[in-house]
C-alpha angles and dihedrals in degrees: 000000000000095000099040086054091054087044092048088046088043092047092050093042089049092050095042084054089055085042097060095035096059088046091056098037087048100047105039097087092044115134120221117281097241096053079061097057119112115257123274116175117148117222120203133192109240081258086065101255119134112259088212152330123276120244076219124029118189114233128177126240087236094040085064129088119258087228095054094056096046087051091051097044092052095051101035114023107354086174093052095130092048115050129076083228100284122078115205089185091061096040092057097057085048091058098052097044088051086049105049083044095044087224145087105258110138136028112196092219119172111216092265084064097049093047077051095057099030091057105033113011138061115242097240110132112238138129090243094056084046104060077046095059100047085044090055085045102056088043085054088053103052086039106049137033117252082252095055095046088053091046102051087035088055091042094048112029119119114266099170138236088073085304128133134189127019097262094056090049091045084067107041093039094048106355100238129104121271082248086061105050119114131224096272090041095058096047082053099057088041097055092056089066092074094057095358087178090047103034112045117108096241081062099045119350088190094047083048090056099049096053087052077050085057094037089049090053101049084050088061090041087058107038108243091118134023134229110271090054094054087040097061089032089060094045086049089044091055092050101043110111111204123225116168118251115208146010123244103208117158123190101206093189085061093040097057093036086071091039094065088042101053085048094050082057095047109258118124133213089243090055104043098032083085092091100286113168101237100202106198126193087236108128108223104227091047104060095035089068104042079055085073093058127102121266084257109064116076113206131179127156128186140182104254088210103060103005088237102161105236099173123027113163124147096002090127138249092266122056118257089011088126092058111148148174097268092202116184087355081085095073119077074062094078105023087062089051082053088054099043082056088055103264116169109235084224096052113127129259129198110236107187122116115289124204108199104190101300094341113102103183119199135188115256095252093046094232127104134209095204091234133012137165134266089250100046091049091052090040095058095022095246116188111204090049089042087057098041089052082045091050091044099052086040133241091249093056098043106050088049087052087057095042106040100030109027087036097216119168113221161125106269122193119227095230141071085266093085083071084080101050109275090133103115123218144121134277091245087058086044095057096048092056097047088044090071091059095049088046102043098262099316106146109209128202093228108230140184114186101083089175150351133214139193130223086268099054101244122135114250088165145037128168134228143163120305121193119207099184140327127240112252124238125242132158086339132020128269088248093040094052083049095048087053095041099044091047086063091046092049077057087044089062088032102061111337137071088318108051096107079067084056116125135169094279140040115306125173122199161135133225122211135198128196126163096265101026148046126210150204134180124183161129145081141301087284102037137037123167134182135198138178134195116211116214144063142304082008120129137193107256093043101044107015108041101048086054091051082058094047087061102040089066090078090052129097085224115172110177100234110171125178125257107210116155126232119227107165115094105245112215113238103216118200100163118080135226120226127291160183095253109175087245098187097049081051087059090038087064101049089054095050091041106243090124129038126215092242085054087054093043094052097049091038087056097068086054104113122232105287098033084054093053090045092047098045083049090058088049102047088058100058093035131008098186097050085057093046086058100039091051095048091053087044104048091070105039088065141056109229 
């Protein structure tokens, strides 16, 4: 007896040894508890509306009914405040019922239990998963107060339908807060935690009603109402009809877009998923309406004065997912930088056919006009023109005028070709860098998070401008070269690519067209919206610019365009510097022709000294005869 007494002792001390190794081996590397919750930021439109409803809304335990709680202790862990998380009581009777069924049908687990499996386990029923669970119990409980453990169990629990905690699914099951449930409501939440995907009253209202019946009943059993009141609650249960209160949506593009915002300020989802108003600079109507548009239109909007987002739909998850060729929407970049030099709007620019190494660029309509001015090639997004201004300012000078002054983030290729637009970003980038030509050369950091509050309701943050650089002067200043420039895009959306954009007031903009996508970019000094179209044979003027009218028309849009005046003299060039002409389709259409020799002479005329003699070499050496007689017609047009 003796012996079988010390083996008995051994055995238990042994396996309370295991025991208590595992539980430390197993809890060490836990992390807290909070950091597990599910996520409850509140995002709010720039009017004050929520933008949506959390999937997780942080409530407090004394900001929830009495009643509520008792509801929730006598149907789910009656011995809560009295248990060290584990309740052997109700483990036994689990045990048996399994038992007596030979299978694994119920758990017994206390609400320690539940918060343990809900934060850091899968809900797979297994034995395994079982010891975890208790281990992970019993470390809640030395770790955190009663009161801690219900809150975070009432502010995490499964409610169905994506939705956790029982504030977040007060409001989306009947649209009111947890404070303001009644009786019958609350024995309804807490009778989908048994089954949340099978009991919730958007599944199945009548099933819903009978669990709040189970859970009235066990309220009377144990005293925490009389009979009168479950009596009438009972009688109100059976008549309540059920419509669903609010909608969930969640745009994740927005949604990770403030993310990555609050974390580049220094607030982190741990910190802010505890019910913090997140108030963003989105207008309402705006971006309800841009929710309605197909996957393949891109859409954002700020404010150029204070780069506050106003719009931000399929941009992607991931910035700068939505990254893409800008084509002709590149333009106004350098012809602004041409400006700023002193370039006359109405300087002229060669439009015959070029041939840059083994690039052959074209305008989009195939057809040339010999010279034109700066105006009319922005105006009616003229290529050549577009590429000769783009030589003649330099590539060099151009991309570090993008870069270091606009600021735009990109992939830049190393070639002319970024004249027309290869250049890749995204239309946030985009916007930042127009923004500095509606507000006189102002460059903006674009954000989105106007304010934050806490769950008190007490302001930690609050937004304002941020200025990343300033354009330099140079001949001109930076709002004189936009008063000139935006003056030609208002012409571009009066009577050029853009006028499909037109409205009844001022609009300034600029289409673009890429192989993949079409662009346009528009609007006023307080608002200044782009938006892309993503497929194939689309431009800019056809597909873009008819969308970003679409979606003006919910904004309250006024056309207000500065009035600074420009007081530097602009130097109107009409000779032209040297360079790659395609000689030999010149020559073809002559030949054909498509262009007379008059026509040559004129445009070759305005070439100034050097670019003649390298033309009429190219020339020479095709055809001697065709520069004799070019050079005999042009000697005399000009004073040299």
């Amino acid at each position: 007896m003796r012996w079988k007494l010390i083996g008995f002792l051994c055995g238990f001390l042994l396996s309370v040894s295991v025991l208590f190794y595992l539980y430390v081996d197993f809890t060490k590397d836990l992390d807290s508890p909070e950091s597990k919750i599910p996520t409850g930021l509140l995002l709010m439109y720039s009017d004050g509306t929520p933008m949506s409803l959390p999937r997780s809304f942080w409530v407090k335990l004394e900001d929830v009914p009495p009643y509520f709680l008792n509801a929730l202790l006598v149907s789910e862990d009656k011995r809560f405040y009295h248990h060290p998380g584990v309740d052997p009581i109700g483990i036994a009777r689990a045990i048996v019922r399994n038992i007596s069924a030979m299978s694994i049908n119920e758990g017994g687990s206390t609400i320690t239990q539940q918060l343990a499996r809900t934060l850091y386990l899968t809900p797979s029923m297994t034995w395994q998963r079982k010891l975890k669970e208790m281990f992970i119990a019993f470390w809640l409980e030395r770790h955190r107060t009663k009161e801690e453990i219900l809150q975070m169990y009432i502010n995490s629990v499964y409610m169905g339908n994506g939705l956790y905690g029982f504030a977040s699914a007060s409001r989306y099951y009947f649209g009111k807060e947890l404070s303001d449930v009644t009786l019958n409501e609350a024995a309804i939440l807490v009778g989908i935690v048994r089954s949340p995907e099978n009991f919730n009253p958007l599944k199945d209202w009548q099933i819903s009603k009978r669990k709040a019946r189970t859970v009235l009943n066990a309220l009377l059993d144990e005293g925490y109402i009389n009979g009168s009141v479950h009596k009438k609650a009972l009688e109100e249960l059976e008549s309540m009809n059920y419509t669903r209160k609010v909608r969930i949506d969640m745009d994740e593009e927005i949604f990770w877009r403030v993310v990555r915002e609050l974390q580049r300020l220094g607030y982190g989802l741990d910190e802010l998923r505890q019910g913090y108003k997140i108030h963003t600079t989105l207008d309402r109507n705006l971006s309800q309406a841009a929710s309605n548009l197909p996957r393949t239109v891109i859409a954002e909007a700020i404010d150029p004065l204070s780069g506050a987002v106003l719009l931000y739909k399929g941009v992607g998850l991931t910035y700068p997912e939505g990254s893409r060729l800008l084509g002709s929407a590149i333009k106004p970049f350098y012809y602004y930088l041409a400006i700023l030099e002193g370039w006359s709007i109405d300087s002229e620019l060669m439009d015959l056919p070029l041939k840059i190494g083994d690039w052959t660029p074209e305008n989009f309509n195939k057809s040339y006009r010999g010279i034109v001015t700066m105006r009319q090639a922005l105006v009616d997004s003229l290529n050549i023109p577009s590429v000769n201004l783009f030589m003649q300012l330099g590539r060099e000078k151009v991309v570090e005028f993008l870069k270091n002054e606009l600021k735009i983030a990109g992939y830049y290729p190393e070639d002319m070709t970024i004249a027309l637009g290869t250049l890749e970003t995204a239309p946030e980038e985009v916007l930042k860098a127009y923004s500095a030509i509606f507000n006189g050369g102002v460059v903006l950091q674009p954000y989105i998070v106007k304010r934050i509050e806490d769950v008190n309701g007490r302001t930690i943050y609050e937004a304002s401008p941020k200025v990343l650089n300033v354009v330099k002067a140079r001949r001109l200043s930076p709002p004189e070269a936009s008063m000139v420039l935006l003056n030609v895009m208002r012409e571009v959306v009066e009577r050029g690519t853009g006028v499909r954009a037109r409205q009844r007031v001022p609009v300034a903009g600029k289409t673009g067209t890429s192989l993949k996508t079409a662009w346009f970019v528009g609007g006023d000094q307080t608002f200044l919206m782009a938006v892309a179209v993503d497929g194939t044979n689309l431009t800019g003027g056809v597909h873009a610019a008819p969308i970003w009218s679409q979606l003006l028309s919910n904004y309250s849009y006024v056309g207000k365009m500065p009035n600074w005046r420009v007081q530097a003299s602009l130097s109107t060039k009409t000779t032209l510097p040297s360079l790659t002409l395609d000689v030999n389709r010149i020559i073809q259409w002559l030949n054909e022709g498509t262009l007379s020799v008059d026509a040559l002479v004129e445009i070759a005329s305005k070439l100034d000294s050097t670019a003649l003699l390298d033309f009429l070499s190219s020339i020479n050496e095709r055809s001697p005869q065709l520069a004799k007689e070019l050079w005999e017609k042009i000697k005399f047009k000009r004073s040299w």
